[in-house]
Every structure is written in C-alpha cells, then in structure tokens.
N, C-alpha and C positions, 0 to 999 in steps of 0.2 A: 789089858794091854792093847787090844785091838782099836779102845779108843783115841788112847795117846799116838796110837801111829797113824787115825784117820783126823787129828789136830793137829799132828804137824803136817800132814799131806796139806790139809787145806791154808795149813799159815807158807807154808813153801807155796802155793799156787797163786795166793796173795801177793805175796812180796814179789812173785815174778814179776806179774800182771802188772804190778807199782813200778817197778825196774823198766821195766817196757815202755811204758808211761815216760818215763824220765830220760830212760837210753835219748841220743838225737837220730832222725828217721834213718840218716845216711849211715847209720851203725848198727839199725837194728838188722837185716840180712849179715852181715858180718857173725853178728850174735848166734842167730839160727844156726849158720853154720856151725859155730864151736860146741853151741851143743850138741848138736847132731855127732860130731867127730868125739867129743868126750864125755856122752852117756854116764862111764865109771869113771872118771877124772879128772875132779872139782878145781882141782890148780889152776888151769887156765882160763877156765869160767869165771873162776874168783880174781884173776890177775885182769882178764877184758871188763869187767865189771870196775874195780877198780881203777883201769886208768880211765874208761868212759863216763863214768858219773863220781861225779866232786863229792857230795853227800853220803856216799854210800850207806854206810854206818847210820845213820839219821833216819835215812828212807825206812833201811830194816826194822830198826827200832818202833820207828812210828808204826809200821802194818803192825808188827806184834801187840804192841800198846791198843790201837783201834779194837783188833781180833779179841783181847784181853777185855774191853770195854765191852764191845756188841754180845761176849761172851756172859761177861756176867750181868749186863739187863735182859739178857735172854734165860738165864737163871732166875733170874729174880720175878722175871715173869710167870714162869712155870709156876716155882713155889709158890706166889703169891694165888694162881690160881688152885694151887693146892690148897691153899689157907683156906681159901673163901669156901671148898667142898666141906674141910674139914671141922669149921664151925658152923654149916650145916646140920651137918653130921653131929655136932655133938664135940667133936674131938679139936686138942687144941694143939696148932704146931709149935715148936717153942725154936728157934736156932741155940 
C-alpha cells in the first residue's frame, strides 16, 4: 500500500509541475494563492485549473501516460538485469 500512495504522490507532483508549465505566468501567483487557501478543498483548484488551461484533461492524461511509459522501461530494466544475473547463475526467468 505504501507504494501506491508514494506513485500517485509522485504522478500528482508531475501533473502539477506540467500544469505550471501551461498555467500563463500572469495566473500563476493567483494559483499559489488558492492552494495555499484550500489545502483540503479540490473544488476550487479544480474550477481555476479549468477555466485557465483549455487542455486540461489532455495535459493529465499525457503525465500519466509518460509516468506509465518511464515506469515500465524502468521495469523492464531491472528485470532484464535480473535476467542477465540469472542465466549466469544457472537460473532462467520466464514472465
């Protein structure tokens, strides 16, 4: 459980980061503010977000999809260097 809630931390710190990116500069202090005022109250976040960037919906999807991709050649990594120990070794990984 502790991983799923340290990958969506990080897919949430993503999408901000991209959001900020796309916010325009004379909106982003505006923004600060409302998070700072609503910590525990997505409504308004989600409403400023919504009338300042046209894309919204696209943007999110797109970090998730990326994080999705970086996620599994970063898998595929590992395994793969598991492979190479394990027919060393003798041992064969099968997926």
């Amino acid at each position: 459980k502790e991983l799923l809630t340290q990958i969506g931390e990080v897919m949430q710190q993503r999408v901000v980061l991209r959001l900020l990116e796309e916010l325009p500069e004379e909106k982003k202090e505006e923004f600060g503010k409302i998070l700072e005022e609503n910590q525990d109250n997505m409504e308004p976040i989600e409403a400023f977000l919504k009338e300042n960037i046209s894309d919204l919906e696209n943007i999110i999807l797109d970090e998730i999809g990326k994080y999705k991709q970086e996620a599994k050649q970063f898998l595929e990594q590992a395994m793969g260097g598991q492979e190479e120990k394990g027919k060393k070794n003798g041992n064969v990984y099968k997926e």
